[in-house]
VEXSE-48019 format. One line per field, with one value per residue (C-alpha): residue number from 1; residue in three letters; x, y, z. Coordinates in nm, 3 decimals. Example, Ala and Ser with C-alpha at 12.3 -4.5 7.8 and 13.67 -1.06 7.14 Angstrom:
BEGIN
pos <- [1_2];
code <- [ALA_SER];
px <- [1.230_1.367];
py <- [-0.450_-0.106];
pz <- [0.780_0.714];
This chain:
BEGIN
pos <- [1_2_3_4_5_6_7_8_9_10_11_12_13_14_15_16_17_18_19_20_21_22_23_24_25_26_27_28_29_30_31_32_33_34_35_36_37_38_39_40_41_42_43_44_45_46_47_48_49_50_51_52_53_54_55_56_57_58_59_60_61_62_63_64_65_66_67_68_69_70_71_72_73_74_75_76_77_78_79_80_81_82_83_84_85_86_87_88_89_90_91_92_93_94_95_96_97_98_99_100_101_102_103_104_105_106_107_108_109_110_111_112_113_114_115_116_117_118_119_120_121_122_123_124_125_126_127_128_129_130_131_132_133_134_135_136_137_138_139_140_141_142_143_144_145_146_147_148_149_150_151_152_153_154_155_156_157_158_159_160_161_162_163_164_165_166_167_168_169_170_171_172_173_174_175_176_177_178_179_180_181_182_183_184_185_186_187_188_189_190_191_192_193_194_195_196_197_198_199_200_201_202_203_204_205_206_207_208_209_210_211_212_213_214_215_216_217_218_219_220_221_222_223_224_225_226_227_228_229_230_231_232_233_234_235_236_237_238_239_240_241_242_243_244_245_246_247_248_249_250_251_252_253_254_255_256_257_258_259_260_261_262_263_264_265_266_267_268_269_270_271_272_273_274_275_276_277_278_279_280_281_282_283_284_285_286_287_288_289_290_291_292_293_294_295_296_297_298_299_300_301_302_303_304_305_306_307_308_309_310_311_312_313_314_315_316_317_318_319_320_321_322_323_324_325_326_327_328_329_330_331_332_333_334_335_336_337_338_339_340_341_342_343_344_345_346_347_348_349_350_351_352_353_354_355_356_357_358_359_360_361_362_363_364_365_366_367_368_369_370_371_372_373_374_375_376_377_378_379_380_381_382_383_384_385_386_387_388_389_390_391_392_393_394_395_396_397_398_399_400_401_402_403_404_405_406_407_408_409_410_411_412_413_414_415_416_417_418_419_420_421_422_423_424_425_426_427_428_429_430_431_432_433_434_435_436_437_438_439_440_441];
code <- [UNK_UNK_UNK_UNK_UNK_UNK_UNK_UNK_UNK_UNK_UNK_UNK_UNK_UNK_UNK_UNK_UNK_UNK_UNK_UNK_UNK_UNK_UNK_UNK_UNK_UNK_UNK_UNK_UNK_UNK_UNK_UNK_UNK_UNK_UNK_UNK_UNK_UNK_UNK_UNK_UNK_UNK_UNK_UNK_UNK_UNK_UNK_UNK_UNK_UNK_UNK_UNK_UNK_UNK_UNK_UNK_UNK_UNK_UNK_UNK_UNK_UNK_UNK_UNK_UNK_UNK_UNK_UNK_UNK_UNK_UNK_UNK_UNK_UNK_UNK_UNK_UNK_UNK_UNK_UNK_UNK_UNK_UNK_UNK_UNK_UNK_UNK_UNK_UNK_UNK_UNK_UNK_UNK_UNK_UNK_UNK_UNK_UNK_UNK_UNK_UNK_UNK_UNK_UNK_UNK_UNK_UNK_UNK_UNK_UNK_UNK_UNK_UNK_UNK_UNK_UNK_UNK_UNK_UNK_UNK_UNK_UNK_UNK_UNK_UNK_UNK_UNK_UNK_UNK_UNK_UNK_UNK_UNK_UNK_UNK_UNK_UNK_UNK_UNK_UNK_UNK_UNK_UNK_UNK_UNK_UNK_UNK_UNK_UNK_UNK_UNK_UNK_UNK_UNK_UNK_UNK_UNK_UNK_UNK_UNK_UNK_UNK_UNK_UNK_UNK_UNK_UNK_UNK_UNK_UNK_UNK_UNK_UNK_UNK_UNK_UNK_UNK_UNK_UNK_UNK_UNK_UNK_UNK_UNK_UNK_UNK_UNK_UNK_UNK_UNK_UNK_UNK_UNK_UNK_UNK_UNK_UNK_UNK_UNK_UNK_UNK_UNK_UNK_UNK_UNK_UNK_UNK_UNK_UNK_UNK_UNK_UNK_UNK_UNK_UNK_UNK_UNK_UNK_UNK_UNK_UNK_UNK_UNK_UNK_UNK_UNK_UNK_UNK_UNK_UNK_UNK_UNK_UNK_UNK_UNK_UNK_UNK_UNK_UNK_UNK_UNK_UNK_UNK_UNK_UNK_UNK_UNK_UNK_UNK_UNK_UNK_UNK_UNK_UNK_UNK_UNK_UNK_UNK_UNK_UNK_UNK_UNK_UNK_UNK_UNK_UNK_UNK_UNK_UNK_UNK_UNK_UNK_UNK_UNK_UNK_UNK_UNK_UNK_UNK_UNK_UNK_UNK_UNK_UNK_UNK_UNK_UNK_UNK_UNK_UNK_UNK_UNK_UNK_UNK_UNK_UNK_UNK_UNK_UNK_UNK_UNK_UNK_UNK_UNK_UNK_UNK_UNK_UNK_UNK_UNK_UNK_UNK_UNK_UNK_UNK_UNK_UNK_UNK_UNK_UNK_UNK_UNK_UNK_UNK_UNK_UNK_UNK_UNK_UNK_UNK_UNK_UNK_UNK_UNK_UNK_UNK_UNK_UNK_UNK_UNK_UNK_UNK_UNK_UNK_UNK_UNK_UNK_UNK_UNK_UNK_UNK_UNK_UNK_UNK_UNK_UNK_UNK_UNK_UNK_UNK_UNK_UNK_UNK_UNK_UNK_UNK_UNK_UNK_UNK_UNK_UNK_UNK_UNK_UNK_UNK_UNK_UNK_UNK_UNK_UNK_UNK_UNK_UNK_UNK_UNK_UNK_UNK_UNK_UNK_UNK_UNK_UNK_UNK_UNK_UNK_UNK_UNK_UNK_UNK_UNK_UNK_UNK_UNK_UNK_UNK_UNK_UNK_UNK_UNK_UNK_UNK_UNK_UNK_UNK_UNK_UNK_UNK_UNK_UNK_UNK_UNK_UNK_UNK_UNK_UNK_UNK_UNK_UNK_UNK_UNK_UNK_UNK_UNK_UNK_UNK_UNK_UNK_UNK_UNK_UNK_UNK];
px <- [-6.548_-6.572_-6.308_-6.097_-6.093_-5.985_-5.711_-5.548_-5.551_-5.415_-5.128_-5.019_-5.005_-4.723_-4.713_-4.651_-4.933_-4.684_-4.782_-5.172_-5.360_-5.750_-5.771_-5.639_-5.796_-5.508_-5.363_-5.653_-5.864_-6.228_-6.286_-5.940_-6.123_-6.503_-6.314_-6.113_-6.410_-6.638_-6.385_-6.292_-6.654_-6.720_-6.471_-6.555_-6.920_-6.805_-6.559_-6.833_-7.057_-6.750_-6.688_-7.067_-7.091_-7.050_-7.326_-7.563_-7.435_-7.428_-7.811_-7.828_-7.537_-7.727_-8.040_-7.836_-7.664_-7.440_-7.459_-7.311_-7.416_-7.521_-7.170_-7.016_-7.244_-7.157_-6.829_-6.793_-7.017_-6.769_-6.458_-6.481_-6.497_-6.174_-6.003_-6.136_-5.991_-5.680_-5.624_-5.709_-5.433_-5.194_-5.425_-5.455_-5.067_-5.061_-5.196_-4.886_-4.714_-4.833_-5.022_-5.415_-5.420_-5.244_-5.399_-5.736_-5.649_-5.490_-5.820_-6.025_-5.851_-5.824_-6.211_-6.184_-6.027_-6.363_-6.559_-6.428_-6.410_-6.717_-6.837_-6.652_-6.750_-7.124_-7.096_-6.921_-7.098_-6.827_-6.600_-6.405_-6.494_-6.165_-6.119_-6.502_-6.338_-6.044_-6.268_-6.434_-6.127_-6.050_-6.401_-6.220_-6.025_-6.290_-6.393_-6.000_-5.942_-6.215_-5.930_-5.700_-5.986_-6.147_-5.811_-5.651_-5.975_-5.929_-5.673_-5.805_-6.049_-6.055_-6.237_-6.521_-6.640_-6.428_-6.832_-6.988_-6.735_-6.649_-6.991_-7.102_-6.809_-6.894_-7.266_-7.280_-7.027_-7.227_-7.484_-7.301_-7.355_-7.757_-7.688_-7.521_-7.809_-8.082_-7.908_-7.813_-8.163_-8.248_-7.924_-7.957_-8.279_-8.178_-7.860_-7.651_-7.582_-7.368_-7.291_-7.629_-7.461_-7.290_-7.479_-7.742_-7.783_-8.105_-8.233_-8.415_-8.738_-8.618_-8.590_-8.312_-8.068_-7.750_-7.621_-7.277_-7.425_-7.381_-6.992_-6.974_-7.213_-6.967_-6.655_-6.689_-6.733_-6.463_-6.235_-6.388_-6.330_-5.944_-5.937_-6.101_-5.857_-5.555_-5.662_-5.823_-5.668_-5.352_-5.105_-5.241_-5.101_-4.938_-4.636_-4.509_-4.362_-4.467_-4.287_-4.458_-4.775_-4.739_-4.747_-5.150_-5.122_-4.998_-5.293_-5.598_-5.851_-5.733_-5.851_-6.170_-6.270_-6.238_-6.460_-6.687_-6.687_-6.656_-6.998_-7.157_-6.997_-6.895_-7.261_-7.400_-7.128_-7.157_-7.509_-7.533_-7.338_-7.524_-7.916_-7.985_-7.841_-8.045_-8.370_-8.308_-8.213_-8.451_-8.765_-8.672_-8.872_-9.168_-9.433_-9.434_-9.092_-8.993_-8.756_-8.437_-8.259_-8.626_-8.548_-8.173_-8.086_-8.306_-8.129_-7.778_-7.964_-8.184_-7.789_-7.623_-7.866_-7.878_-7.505_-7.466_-7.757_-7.638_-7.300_-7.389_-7.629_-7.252_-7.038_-7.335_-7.380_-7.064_-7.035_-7.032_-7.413_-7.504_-7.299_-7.402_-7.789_-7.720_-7.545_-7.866_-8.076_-7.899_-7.909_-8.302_-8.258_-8.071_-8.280_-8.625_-8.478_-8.337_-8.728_-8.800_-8.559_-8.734_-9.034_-9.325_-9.509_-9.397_-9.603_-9.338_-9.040_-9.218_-9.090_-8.776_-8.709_-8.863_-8.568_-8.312_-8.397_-8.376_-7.995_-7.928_-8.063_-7.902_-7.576_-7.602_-7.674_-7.288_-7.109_-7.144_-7.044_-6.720_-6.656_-6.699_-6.543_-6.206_-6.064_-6.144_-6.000_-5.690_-5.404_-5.436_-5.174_-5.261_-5.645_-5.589_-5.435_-5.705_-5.972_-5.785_-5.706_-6.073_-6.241_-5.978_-6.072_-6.453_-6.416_-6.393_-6.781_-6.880_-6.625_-6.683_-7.088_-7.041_-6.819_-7.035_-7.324_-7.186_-7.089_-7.363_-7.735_-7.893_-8.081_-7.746_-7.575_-7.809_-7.775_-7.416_-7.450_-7.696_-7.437_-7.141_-7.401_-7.441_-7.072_-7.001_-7.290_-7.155_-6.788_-6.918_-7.079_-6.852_-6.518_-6.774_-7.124_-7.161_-7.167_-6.870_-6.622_-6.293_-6.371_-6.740_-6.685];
py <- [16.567_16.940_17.142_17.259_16.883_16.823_17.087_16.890_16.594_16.694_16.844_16.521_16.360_16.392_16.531_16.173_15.997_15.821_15.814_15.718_15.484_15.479_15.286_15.557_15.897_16.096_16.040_15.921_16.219_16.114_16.417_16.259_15.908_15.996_16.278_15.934_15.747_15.960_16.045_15.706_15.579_15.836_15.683_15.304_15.403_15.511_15.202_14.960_15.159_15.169_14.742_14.700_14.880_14.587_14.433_14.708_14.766_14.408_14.315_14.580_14.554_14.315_14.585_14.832_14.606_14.439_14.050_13.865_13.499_13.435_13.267_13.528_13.831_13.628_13.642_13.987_14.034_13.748_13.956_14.222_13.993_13.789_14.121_14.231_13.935_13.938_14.332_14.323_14.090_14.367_14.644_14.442_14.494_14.891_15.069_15.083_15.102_15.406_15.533_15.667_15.998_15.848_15.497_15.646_15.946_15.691_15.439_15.738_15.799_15.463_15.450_15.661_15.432_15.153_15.447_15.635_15.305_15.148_15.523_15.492_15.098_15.164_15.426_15.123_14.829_14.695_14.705_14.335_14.106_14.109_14.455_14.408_14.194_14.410_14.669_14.436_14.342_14.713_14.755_14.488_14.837_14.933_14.586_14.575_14.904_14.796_14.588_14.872_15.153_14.921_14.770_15.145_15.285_14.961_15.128_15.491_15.327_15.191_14.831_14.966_15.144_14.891_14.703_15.064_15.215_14.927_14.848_15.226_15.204_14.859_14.901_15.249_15.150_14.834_15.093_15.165_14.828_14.976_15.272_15.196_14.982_15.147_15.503_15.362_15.261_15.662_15.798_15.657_15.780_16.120_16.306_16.477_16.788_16.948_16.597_16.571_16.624_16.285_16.038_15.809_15.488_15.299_14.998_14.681_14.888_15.196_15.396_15.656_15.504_15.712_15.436_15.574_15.831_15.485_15.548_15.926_16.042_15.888_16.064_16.396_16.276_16.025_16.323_16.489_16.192_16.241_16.625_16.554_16.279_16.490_16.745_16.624_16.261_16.178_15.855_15.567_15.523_15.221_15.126_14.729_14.606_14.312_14.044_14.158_14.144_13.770_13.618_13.653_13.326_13.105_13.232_12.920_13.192_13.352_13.061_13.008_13.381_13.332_13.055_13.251_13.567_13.389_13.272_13.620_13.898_13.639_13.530_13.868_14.055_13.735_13.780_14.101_14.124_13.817_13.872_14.045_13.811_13.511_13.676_13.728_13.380_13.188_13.386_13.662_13.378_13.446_13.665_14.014_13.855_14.112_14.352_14.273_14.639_14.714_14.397_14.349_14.655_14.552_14.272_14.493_14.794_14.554_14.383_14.741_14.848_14.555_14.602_14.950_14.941_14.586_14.779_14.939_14.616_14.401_14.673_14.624_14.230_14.105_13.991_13.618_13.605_13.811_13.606_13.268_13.382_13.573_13.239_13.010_13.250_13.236_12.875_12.933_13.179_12.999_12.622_12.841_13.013_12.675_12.573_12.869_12.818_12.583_12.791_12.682_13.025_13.391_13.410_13.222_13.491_13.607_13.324_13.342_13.740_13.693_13.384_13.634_13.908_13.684_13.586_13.951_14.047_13.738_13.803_14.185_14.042_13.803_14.077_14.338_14.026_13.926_14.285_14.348_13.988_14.078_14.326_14.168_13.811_13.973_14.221_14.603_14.519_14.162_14.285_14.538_14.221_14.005_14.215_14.286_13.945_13.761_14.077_13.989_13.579_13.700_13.956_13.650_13.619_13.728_13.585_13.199_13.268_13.357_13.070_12.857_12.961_12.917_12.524_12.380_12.503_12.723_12.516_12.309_12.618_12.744_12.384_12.399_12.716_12.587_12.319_12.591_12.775_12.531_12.446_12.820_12.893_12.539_12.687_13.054_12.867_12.603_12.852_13.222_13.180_12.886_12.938_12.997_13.029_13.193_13.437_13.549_13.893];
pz <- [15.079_15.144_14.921_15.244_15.354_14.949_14.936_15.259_15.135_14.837_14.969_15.189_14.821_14.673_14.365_14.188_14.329_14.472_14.832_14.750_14.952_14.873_15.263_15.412_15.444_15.463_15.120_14.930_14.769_14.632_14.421_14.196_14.225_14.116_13.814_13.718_13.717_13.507_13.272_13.236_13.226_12.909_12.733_12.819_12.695_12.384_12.342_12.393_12.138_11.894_11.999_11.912_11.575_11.372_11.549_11.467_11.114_10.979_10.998_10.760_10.524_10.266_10.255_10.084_9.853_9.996_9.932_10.179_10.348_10.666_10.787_10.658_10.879_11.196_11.121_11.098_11.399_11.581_11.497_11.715_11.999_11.919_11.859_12.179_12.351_12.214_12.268_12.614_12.661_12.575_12.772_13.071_13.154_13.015_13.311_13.564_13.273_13.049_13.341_13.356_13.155_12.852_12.864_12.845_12.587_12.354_12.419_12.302_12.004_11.879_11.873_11.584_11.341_11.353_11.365_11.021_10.872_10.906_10.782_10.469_10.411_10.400_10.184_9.949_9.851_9.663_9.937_9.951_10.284_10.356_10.414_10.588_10.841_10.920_10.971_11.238_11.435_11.421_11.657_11.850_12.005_12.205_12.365_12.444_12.628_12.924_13.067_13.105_13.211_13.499_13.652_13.621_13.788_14.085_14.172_14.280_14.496_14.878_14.901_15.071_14.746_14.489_14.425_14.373_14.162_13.915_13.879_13.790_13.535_13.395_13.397_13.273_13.025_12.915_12.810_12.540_12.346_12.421_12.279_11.953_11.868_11.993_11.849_11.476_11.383_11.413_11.320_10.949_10.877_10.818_10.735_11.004_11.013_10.842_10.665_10.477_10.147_10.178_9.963_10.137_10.013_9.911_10.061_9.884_9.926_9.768_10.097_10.155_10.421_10.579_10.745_10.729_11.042_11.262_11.322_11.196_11.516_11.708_11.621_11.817_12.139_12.082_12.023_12.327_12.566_12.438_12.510_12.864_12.929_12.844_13.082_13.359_13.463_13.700_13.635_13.815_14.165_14.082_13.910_13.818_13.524_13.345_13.524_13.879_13.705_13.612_13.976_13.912_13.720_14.037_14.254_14.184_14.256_13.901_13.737_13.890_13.886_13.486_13.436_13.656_13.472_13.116_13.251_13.291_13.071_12.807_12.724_12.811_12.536_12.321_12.315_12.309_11.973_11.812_11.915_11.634_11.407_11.581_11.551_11.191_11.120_11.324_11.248_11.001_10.730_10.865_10.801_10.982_11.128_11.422_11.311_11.460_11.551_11.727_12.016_12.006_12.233_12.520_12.637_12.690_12.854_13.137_13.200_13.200_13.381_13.653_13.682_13.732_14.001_14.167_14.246_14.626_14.719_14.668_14.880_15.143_15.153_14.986_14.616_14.583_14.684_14.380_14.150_14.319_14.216_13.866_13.759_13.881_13.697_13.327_13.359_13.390_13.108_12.868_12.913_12.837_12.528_12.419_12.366_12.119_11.882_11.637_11.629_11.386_11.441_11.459_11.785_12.002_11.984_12.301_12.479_12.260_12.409_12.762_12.797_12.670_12.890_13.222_13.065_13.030_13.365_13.602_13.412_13.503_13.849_13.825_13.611_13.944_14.182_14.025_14.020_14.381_14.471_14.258_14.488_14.832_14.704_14.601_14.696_14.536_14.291_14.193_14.191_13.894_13.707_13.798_13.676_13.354_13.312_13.378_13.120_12.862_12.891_12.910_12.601_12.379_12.408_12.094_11.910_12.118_12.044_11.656_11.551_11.753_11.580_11.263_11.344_11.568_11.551_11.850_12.051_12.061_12.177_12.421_12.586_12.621_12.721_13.018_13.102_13.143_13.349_13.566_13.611_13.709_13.920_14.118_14.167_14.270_14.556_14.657_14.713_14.796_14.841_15.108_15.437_15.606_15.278_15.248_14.992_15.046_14.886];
């Protein structure tokens, strides 16, 4: 949009937003959209590299004299998750109600309580678990703002570009899970500056460690995605108080939509938090074991990175085809990890990480789908609701994949895991991928 065709729009809107209609091209301005969705998108980033902290940290907790057991590490890398879950709960109603600008300013400013605290913890060894795991829900803030950021940026967009949008937000912001882990194992090795006077702390091998630098590098830019947020972002264009935000619960397609995406982002963020832990426990014994912070941030980057991409190729052939396929591929992916989990030599955690990536990329493949089938299966009001509603269900993943790795052994998981795979992938065809369905997205 050229700026004189941006300046007319923008003075048919009223001043309120409250006149906005992204399918119509009189009041709907596309320079306010993409600034929302950037703006937004910097924040969810940084949420999902604040959600995944714990993840990154915990491998490393008992190297620097910490001594905790292995139930207890996937706990704290479970927490997040549960908080996550629960949180988005309460975000998935906030966006009509607090509107954009302050939604996503107080998101960004949350962050910064996980990320001082896990700072302070490291620096600690004698810090009780208790305090350890309320440090871990606390990262649970960031997983729970994603329901408010993508159904408040729904809204500032006409269908037409709802698949490209909301997957460039949830892909690009799935790349921060990537980051975090794929940052932190650089970040510690030396001091920051202007903060290399804090003490480092020395692992089992007598190496100088600053893994407090995992949530202190984050900090700045947390503050800056609140500064940018303040100044830059409109109330959403939609307004509804709780009770008209309810009705979402009568509609069947609610219900089915959450199995589907429990499927696809709650494996990929349930596995995305726990991979590092699994390597470590099922072949961290062995000799030259693979280190787990060098493979656990490849998974989340090839899924980010299949999302974000996956977003135009839904606007252009319809959703429920892309989620029909990503779910028949994880159930390839998870039945071909499921026969490297016993392994009786180091060599097969090749087959272990090539079955992992193929979950991470098919559920990249579902995660833009549902995304791009949300907003054509339901109304611009319920859609917002939906989306919040279906990421607050699926942001449980981490939490559902810890506990359950802490009761039943992996190869039992990864089986159930198949057989939930196969469930979803069943439904996504039967009511939007056949020929000739209602809903093909």
């Amino acid at each position: 949009m050229s700026a004189a065709a941006s300046t007319a729009v923008s003075s048919r809107l009223e001043p309120d937003l409250s006149n906005w209609d992204p399918e119509n091209e009189e009041t709907w301005d596309s320079k306010l959209a993409w600034r929302t969705l950037w703006i937004t998108t910097f924040s969810l980033t940084l949420a999902f590299a604040s959600w995944y902290l714990v993840s990154a940290i915990a491998p490393r907790l008992n190297d620097i004299g910490y001594a905790l057991a292995p139930e207890q590490l996937y706990w704290l890398v479970a927490l997040p998750g549960l908080a996550a879950g629960i949180l988005r709960l309460v975000f998935m109603f906030l966006p009509p109600i607090m509107g954009t600008r302050n939604l996503v300013a107080m998101s960004s400013g949350l962050l910064i309580l996980p990320m001082l605290g896990w700072t302070l913890a490291v620096r600690d060894t004698s810090t009780p678990f208790w305090v350890l795991l309320c440090l871990s829900f606390s990262a649970g803030i960031g997983g729970g703002a994603f329901s408010g950021l993508m159904a408040s940026t729904s809204y500032f967009f006409p269908k037409r570009l709802a698949g490209t949008a909301l997957g460039l937000q949830a892909g690009l912001g799935n790349f921060g899970i990537g980051l975090i882990q794929l940052l932190l194992p650089w970040v510690v090795g030396f001091g920051l500056l202007g903060t290399a006077a804090l003490t480092p702390q020395s692992s089992a091998k007598g190496e100088l460690v600053w893994l407090h630098n995992g949530g202190l590098v984050l900090i700045p830019w947390a503050l800056l995605a609140m500064v940018l947020s303040i100044l830059y972002l409109r109330r959403v264009p939609i307004t509804a108080n709780f009770a008209q935000q309810v009705d979402i619960f009568k509609v069947k397609h609610t219900w089915i939509m959450t199995a589907i995406y429990l499927m696809s982002f709650g494996a990929y963020s349930g596995l995305a938090a726990q991979m590092g832990l699994i390597i470590l426990n099922v072949y961290g014994d062995f000799p030259d074991a693979p280190n787990p912070l060098a493979f656990a941030f490849i998974g989340p980057v090839v899924g980010a990175a299949v999302r974000a991409a996956s977003g135009p190729f839904c606007d252009k052939f319809g959703g429920a085809i892309f989620t029909f396929v990503g779910g028949a591929g994880m159930v390839v992916g998870t039945v071909l990890t499921a026969f490297f989990l016993t392994p009786s030599t180091v060599g097969e955690f090749w087959g272990f990480l090539t079955g992992m990536l193929i979950i991470f990329f098919f559920a990249g493949l579902a995660n833009g789908g549902t995304f791009k089938q949300m907003p054509m299966i339901f109304p611009k009001r319920q859609a917002g609701g939906a989306i919040a509603w279906t990421s607050a269900i699926a942001a449980f993943g981490p939490f559902i994949v810890g506990i359950s790795l802490t009761a039943i052994s992996p190869t039992a998981f990864f089986i159930g895991c198949a057989v939930f795979c196969v469930f979803c992938t069943v439904l996504a065809w039967v009511f939007y991928a056949r020929p000739n369905a209602p809903y093909p997205g």
